[in-house]
Structure formats: C-alpha cells, structure tokens
N, C-alpha and C positions, 0 to 999 in steps of 0.2 A: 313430683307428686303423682301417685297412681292413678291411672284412666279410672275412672267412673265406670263401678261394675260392681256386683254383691258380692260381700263375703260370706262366703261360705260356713254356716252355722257356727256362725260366732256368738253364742248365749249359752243359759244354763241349759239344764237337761231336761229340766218340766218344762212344758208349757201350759196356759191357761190365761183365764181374764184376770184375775188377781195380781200375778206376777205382771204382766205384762202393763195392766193400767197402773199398779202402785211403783215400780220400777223403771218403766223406759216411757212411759208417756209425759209430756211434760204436764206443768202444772196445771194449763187452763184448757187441755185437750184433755185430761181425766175422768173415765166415767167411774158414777161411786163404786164402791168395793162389793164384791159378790160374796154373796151368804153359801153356807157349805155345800149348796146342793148347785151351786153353780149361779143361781138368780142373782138377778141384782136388788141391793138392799132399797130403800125407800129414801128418796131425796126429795128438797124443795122443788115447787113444782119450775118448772121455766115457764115463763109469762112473755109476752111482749115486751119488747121493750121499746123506747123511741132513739132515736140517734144511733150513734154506736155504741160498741160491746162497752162494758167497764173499763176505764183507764188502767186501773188495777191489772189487768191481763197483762201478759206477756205479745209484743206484738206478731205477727203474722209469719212473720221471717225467722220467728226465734227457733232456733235449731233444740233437738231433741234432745236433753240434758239429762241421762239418767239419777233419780233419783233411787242412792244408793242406800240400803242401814242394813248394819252386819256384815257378817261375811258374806261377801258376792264373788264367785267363783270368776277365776281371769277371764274365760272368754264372756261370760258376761260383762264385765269392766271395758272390756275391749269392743263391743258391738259399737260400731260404727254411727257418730251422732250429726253423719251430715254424708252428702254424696260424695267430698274429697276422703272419706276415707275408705269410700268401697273397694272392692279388689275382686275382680277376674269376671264373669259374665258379659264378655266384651260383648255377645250377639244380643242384648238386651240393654245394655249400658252405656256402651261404645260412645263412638261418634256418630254412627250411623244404628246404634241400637233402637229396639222397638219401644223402649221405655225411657232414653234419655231426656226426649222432649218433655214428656212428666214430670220427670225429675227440673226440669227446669220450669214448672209451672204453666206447662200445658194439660189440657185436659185430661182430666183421669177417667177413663170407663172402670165398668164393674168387672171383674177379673179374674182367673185361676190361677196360681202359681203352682209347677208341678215340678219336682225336683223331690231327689234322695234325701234325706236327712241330712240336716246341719248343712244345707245348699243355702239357705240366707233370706228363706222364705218370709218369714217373721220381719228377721232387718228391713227386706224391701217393703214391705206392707207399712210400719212404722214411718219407715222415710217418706212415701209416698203418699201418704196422708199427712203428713207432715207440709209438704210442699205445697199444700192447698188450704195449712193453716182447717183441717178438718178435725171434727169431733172424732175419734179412733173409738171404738169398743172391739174388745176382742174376747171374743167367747172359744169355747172348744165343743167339735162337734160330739165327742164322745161324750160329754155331759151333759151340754144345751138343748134344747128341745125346743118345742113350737111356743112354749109358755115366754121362752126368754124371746125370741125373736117378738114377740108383741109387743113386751117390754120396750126393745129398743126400738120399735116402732114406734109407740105411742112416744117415745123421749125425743125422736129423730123428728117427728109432726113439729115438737116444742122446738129444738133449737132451729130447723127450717126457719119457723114465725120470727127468730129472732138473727136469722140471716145465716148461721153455721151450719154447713155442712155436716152428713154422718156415713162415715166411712167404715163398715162392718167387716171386720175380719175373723172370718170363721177358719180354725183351724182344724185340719186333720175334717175336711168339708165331704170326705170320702162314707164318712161314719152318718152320714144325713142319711134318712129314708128315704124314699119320694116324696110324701105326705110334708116333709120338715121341708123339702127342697119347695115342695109345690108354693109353701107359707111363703116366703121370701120372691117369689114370682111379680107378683102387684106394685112390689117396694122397690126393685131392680129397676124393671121397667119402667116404673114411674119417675126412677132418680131419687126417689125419696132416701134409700139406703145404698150407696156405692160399696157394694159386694168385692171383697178381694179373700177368695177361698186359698188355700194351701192343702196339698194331697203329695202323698208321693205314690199314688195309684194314678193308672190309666184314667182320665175324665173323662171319656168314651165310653168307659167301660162302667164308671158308677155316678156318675151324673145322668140327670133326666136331657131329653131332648130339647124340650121344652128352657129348661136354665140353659142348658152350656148356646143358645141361639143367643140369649140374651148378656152373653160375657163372652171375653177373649180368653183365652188361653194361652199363657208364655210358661217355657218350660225351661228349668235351671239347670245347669249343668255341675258336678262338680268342681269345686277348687284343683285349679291346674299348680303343678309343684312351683313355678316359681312364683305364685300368689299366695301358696302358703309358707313359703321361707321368705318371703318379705313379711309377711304376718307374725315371724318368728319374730325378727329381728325388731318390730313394732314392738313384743309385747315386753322383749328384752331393753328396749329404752325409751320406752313413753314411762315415766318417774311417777305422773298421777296414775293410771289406770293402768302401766303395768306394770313389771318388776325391775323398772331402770333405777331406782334407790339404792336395791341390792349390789347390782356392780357387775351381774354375773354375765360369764360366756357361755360359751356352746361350740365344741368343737364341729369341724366338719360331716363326721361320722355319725357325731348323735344328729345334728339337722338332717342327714338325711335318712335317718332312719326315721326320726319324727314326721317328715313329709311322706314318707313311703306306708308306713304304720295307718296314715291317719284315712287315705282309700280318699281323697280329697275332701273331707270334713273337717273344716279348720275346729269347731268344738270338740270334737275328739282329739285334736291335736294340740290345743290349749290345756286342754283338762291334762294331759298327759306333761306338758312341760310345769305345769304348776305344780303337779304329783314330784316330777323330778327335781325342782327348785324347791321344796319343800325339804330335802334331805341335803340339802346343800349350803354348805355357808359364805355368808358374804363376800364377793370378791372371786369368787372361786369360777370355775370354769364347768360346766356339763359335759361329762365326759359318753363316751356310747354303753359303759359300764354301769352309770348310774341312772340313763335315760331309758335303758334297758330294763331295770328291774321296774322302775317306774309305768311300763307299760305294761295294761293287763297282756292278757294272753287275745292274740289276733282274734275278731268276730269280724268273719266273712258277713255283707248285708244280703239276707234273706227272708225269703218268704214263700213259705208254701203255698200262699192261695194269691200270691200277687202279678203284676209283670215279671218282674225280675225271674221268679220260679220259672214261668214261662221260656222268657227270653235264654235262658240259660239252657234248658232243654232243647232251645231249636237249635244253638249254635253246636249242643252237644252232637243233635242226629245230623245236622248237615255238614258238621264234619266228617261223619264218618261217611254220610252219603259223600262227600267230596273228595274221599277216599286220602282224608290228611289224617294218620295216626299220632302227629304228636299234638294236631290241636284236639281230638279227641281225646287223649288222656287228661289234658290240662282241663277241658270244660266238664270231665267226669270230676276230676276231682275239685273241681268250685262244688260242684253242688255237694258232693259227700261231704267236706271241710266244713261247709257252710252249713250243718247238719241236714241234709237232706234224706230222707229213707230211702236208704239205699236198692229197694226192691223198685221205684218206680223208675231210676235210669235202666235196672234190670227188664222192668216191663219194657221200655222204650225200645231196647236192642233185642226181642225179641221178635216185635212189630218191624224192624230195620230188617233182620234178616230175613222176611219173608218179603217186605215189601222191596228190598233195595236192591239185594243180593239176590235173594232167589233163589231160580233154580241154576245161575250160574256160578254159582257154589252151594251145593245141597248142603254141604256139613256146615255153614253157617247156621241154619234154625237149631241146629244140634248142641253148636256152642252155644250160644245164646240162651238155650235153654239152660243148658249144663250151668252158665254163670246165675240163672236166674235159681234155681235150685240150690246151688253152694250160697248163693246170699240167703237161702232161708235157714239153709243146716249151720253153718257158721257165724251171720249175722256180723255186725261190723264190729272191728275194725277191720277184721283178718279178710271179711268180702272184699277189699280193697282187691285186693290183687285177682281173684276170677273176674272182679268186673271190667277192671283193667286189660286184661287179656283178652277177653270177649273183645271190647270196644277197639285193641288195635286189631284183632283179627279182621271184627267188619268193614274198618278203614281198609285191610289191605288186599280186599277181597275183592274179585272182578264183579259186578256191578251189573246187574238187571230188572228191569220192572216190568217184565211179560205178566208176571204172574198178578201183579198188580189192574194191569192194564186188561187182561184177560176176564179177571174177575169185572172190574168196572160195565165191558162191554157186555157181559152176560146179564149183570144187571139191572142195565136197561132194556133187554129187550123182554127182562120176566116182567117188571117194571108196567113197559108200555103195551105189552099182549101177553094178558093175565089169563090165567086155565087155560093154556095149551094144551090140547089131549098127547098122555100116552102112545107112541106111536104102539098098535097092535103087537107087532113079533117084539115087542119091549116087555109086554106084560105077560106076566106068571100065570099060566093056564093051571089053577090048582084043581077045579072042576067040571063034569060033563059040560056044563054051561058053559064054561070061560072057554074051554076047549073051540063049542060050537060058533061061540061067537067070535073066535079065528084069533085067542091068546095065544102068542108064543108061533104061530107060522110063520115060518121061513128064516127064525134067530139061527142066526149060525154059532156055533161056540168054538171061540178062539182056539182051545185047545184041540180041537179036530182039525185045524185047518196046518198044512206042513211047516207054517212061518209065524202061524198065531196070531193070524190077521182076517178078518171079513171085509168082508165086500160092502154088505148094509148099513146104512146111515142110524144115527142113534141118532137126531133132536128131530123134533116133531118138523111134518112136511113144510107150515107155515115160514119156517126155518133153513131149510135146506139149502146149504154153501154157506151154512157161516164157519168162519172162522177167527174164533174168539181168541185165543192162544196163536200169539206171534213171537216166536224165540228170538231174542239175540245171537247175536256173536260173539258172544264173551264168555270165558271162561269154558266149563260144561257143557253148557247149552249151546256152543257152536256145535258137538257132534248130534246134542238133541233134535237141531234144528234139520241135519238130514235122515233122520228117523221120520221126523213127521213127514219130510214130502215123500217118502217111500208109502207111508200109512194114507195119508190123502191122496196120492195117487193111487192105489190101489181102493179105496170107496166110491172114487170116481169112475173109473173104469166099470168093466161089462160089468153084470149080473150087482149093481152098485145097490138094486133096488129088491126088497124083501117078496 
C-alpha cells in the first residue's frame, strides 16, 4: 500500500464550486449549487437543532465518494477518496509529515497550499475536511468576491449552532485583493471559517501580512516518476474508476515517456493515457507509437509575471556568472521553449556583461549587445542561436565586478554628501567673470603632458584619496590594474595639487 502523500493533480482540468461540490463532496458535506456568476443559490435556512445531526446522514468517517454522471475524465475517476490512496508528498504526508497528524484527525488550522498545477492541492483540501467530518465550500478566487464570502459566512454562523464545522476552500486564493482578503480576517481568526487557500504564486508575495499571520503555509511538490508510474499502473487495473475492464498494457517505452512528458502532473498524465486508450482496442498493449500521437505537443510551465519567470532567470544569470556554459544554454532555452520573449534573456545578458564580466573582457558588452540587436532584427525562432552564443560567450569569459563595485561606491558617497562643489581648475572659464573667479587655473591637459597624465586630482577636496575603481586580476584587467598604479602614482606625487 502507498505511504500517505498527495497525488499530484489528479482531477479535471476546471476548477470551481460547482464541480467540486456536485462531484467530489460527499452527500451530507454539500453546499447548494452556485448560480452562474459564482454565488451560491438560496437554501433552507439551517436552524438549531437538538441532539444530533439527522440519522439520515452519512456518518463522520465516511470517506469521500465521488458522485459521478456523465463522462468524467480518468484523472478525475481516479482522485483519491481516502488517505491510503495518496501518492508522493512524503515531506507533508509521510510519517513524519506536517499534515499526516490531520489526516488522521488531528487538528486542522487554517492554511495555504502552494504547489504547481495538478500538485493535488484540491485532493488534499477535500480529504482534509473530510477527516474532520466538516462542511467543505469551495469557491474560486477568480470569480468569488466579498459578496460570496458573506454568504458562506452567514451559512457557517448556521451550521456552527448546529455543531458542524466550515471548511472554506478558496482556489487560486492568489486572485484576492486585499480588500477580499481583509473580509475573511474576523472569520479565520475567530475559527468560524477554516481557510485552506491554494496558489501556485509566491504567498509572500500576494497574500496580505495581516492573513498569511493567521494561516500556515505547506508547499507541494511535484509528482516524483515513480509515483506517477505506479498511478499508471493504478489507472490501468482499478476495473471501477479506471480502465482495468479494457484489459490494456503499456509497454515500457510509452510508461516512460508518459512519466517524463507529464513534468510531474499526474492530470496531465492521465488525460494523456486516456487520449491514448481511446485509440486502442481491448486487450491490446500501448505502445510508444500510439502514446506518442496521443500527446499534445510539450508545454513548458510558465509565467511571465510569476515565480517560476523569475526563478528561471536567476538560474539563467548565475550560470553564466558561475561561468557554466552548458547550464547556461539549458536555462536559456526553458525560457525561449517556454515562450518567453526572447529580448528580455537578451536584456539580462547585457546587464551580465557589464556587471559580471566587465572590463575583464571589454568585448563581452559588445556581444551581448550584438545578441540583443540580432533578436530584434531577426526575432525568434532564428534569435535562438545569437542568444545562445552570447550566453556561452559570457559563461566563458573571465569574470569581474570592479565596475560594478566601483559604481556602487561612488554612489554612496553622492548619496551621503550631496552638492559637492566643482573643484575650480575643473570648471570651464568661458567668461571675463569665470576667468576672474579662478575657472580653469592650473587644469593641465593631458595631451600637453609627454605620457598624457596630470598630476591634479579631479573629485572635489571633501574627496581626496578615494578610490572607487579596484581592478581584478582576470582577464584584461590584470594589465588594466598596472596602468592605474602608474596613474595614481603619479597624482600623488609632487605638484599633485592644482
């Protein structure tokens, strides 16, 4: 029997309260059906009652029983209707997971679940209201608003009085304002609504301060491959809920193309064997030929305004700052693959080679430009290859952040002593006045001098010995570095002073 852990997006492909309450909740955890705009429709009121619930009910232990009509896609049939049939999130499930004690009917707090797509956010929200025998509603945040959460407020007062708990599962909780988040504050806290949000955004980054105090945060990880080739083998011989009737196999080849294909989303991986058992007749075998056509074409998961875009970008520049050219090529081409516009890895490697590179390889800004230029005149697909070439040039270029470093220290000190005057022999005597008032005494001009060096200091006296620009040793810039002591030596020296 599998350890106790989520499966990974094993359901349809919508989500909402309707699906969700008429489908996978069971009978007497049901809230009414929602009207098109997302609200919930008008039900008997809930009153007091004395004793316990109605005998009628299902009791408290009964497991999650999807109520199925029509065609219901495999990975929905296959969502898991009790904890023995979870699969993979050992660090939350386990035996020593942050959730297993829940699952066995320890206390629920109110709670984020964050995890990629078809991670099993849903599944575990279901189960875990379940476990507590609680009232489930599950709204979506992309439709619900402040009007519905009153709704479930004022119903959640009602079944309180009558001893049930109300378990509110807002999906896609990332889509709140503050204003909608702010609503659900009073009801958190109070216990009144036990909050379990689902995002696959940062909650740091779009939750209020204010809620994410009042919830924990557990983050899902993808389906690891052998969780979902035992979920194969699940869907190919469970006879009610999967396709064990049919009779079919699955050669080695296509299983592991299905596992690899699916980027650990078991819904995506389900959808895809259904697609391929669909073209297949009884008894027969899936072969990598017919598993093959059955899957769309590869969609890297991305987001331009998300983490992931993010994350993907840093691993791009610190590769090449790390000066690895073959993980740089790989993490350019997630993001191009992944449709990414390809001008902003372009922008990135031009900001690299000023800031990384430097002046210990000056023809790095050059390239870098040069790539960022060929992606506008050419555009993609054909940019593939300048930007590619830029990105292992900067990998394998020697490596400096003087200029970086240099610039930083200069601007602190404009920063912290603001209107420095003009040192005197600095300024342009263009008139009798500027003259008399001593513009331009004592500038020497480089090119009079035999070497093409002065003696006089250029930054204001307040200033005098700094040195902002400290060369490396790499690359270029090791010969750069004895140019400057020859030049600061000689400002230092005699006649240093205007």
């Amino acid at each position: 029997m599998p350890t106790p852990a989520d499966l990974s997006g094993v359901g349809a492909g919508t989500s909402g309260s309707e699906r969700l309450r008429t489908q996978y909740a069971p009978a007497h955890t049901r809230s009414p059906p929602t009207d098109k705009n997302g609200g919930m429709e008008s039900e008997l009121p809930l009153e007091p009652r004395s004793g316990a619930m109605a005998s009628s009910e299902p009791p408290a232990s009964a497991p999650i029983t999807p109520a199925l009509a029509g065609p219901v896609p495999l990975a929905a049939r296959l969502r898991p209707t009790g904890p023995q049939e979870l699969l993979g999130q050992e660090h939350l499930l386990g035996k020593d997971g942050a959730l297993r004690a829940v699952l066995e009917g320890g206390p629920l707090p109110s709670m984020v679940l964050v995890g990629p797509p078809g991670s099993g956010k849903t599944t575990l929200a279901q189960l875990l209201a379940s476990s507590r025998a609680a009232h489930l509603v599950s709204l979506s945040a992309v439709s619900a608003g402040v009007a519905e959460i009153r709704s479930t407020v004022t119903e959640a007062r009602a079944r309180a009085r009558v001893g049930q708990r109300t378990v509110l599962f807002l999906d896609e909780i990332h889509h709140f304002s503050r204003t909608q988040q702010d609503a659900l504050l009073p009801h958190v806290e109070s216990g009144l609504l036990t909050l379990i949000g689902a995002t696959i955004e940062n909650p740091s980054f779009q939750l209020t301060g204010a809620l994410l105090s009042r919830i924990q945060v557990f983050e899902l990880e993808p389906l690891p491959d052998a969780a979902l080739s035992e979920l194969l083998t699940r869907a190919l011989q469970d006879r009610e809920r999967g396709l064990g009737s049919r009779r079919l196999g699955l050669d080695a080849a296509a299983r592991d193309l299905l596992v690899a294909r699916s980027g650990g989303d078991a819904r995506t991986m389900l959808n895809a064997l259904e697609q391929a058992a669909a073209g297949a007749a009884d008894g027969s075998t899936l072969n990598l030929a017919l598993v093959g056509r059955a899957l769309s074409s590869p969609v890297l998961r991305h987001d331009r305004a998300g983490d992931l875009h993010y994350q993907l970008l840093s691993a791009f520049i610190k590769s090449m700052r790390g000066s690895d050219p073959d993980a740089s090529v790989y993490w350019l081409a997630r993001l191009l693959e992944a449709g990414e516009d390809p001008l902003v890895p372009a922008r990135r490697m031009v900001i690299l080679a000023a800031e990384d590179v430097g002046l210990a390889h000056p023809l790095a800004l050059e390239m870098a430009v040069a790539a960022h230029q060929a992606t506008q005149v050419v555009g993609m697909p054909e940019c593939r290859l300048p930007l590619a070439e830029a990105a292992i040039f900067l990998a394998m270029a020697p490596k400096s952040n003087s200029v970086y470093r240099a610039y930083g220290a200069a601007s602190e000190d404009v920063r912290s002593r603001l209107h420095l005057p003009v040192p005197l022999h600095l300024r342009n005597a263009v008139t009798d006045r500027d003259r008399q008032r001593g513009y331009g005494k004592g500038y020497q001009y480089a090119h009079g001098e035999p070497d093409a060096l002065v003696s006089h200091p250029h930054l204001p006296s307040e200033l005098a010995g700094r040195e902002y620009y400290q060369p490396s040793r790499h690359g270029e810039e090791a010969a750069m570095a004895e140019r400057l002591r020859t030049i600061r030596e000689r400002r230092k020296g005699p006649g240093s002073s205007p």
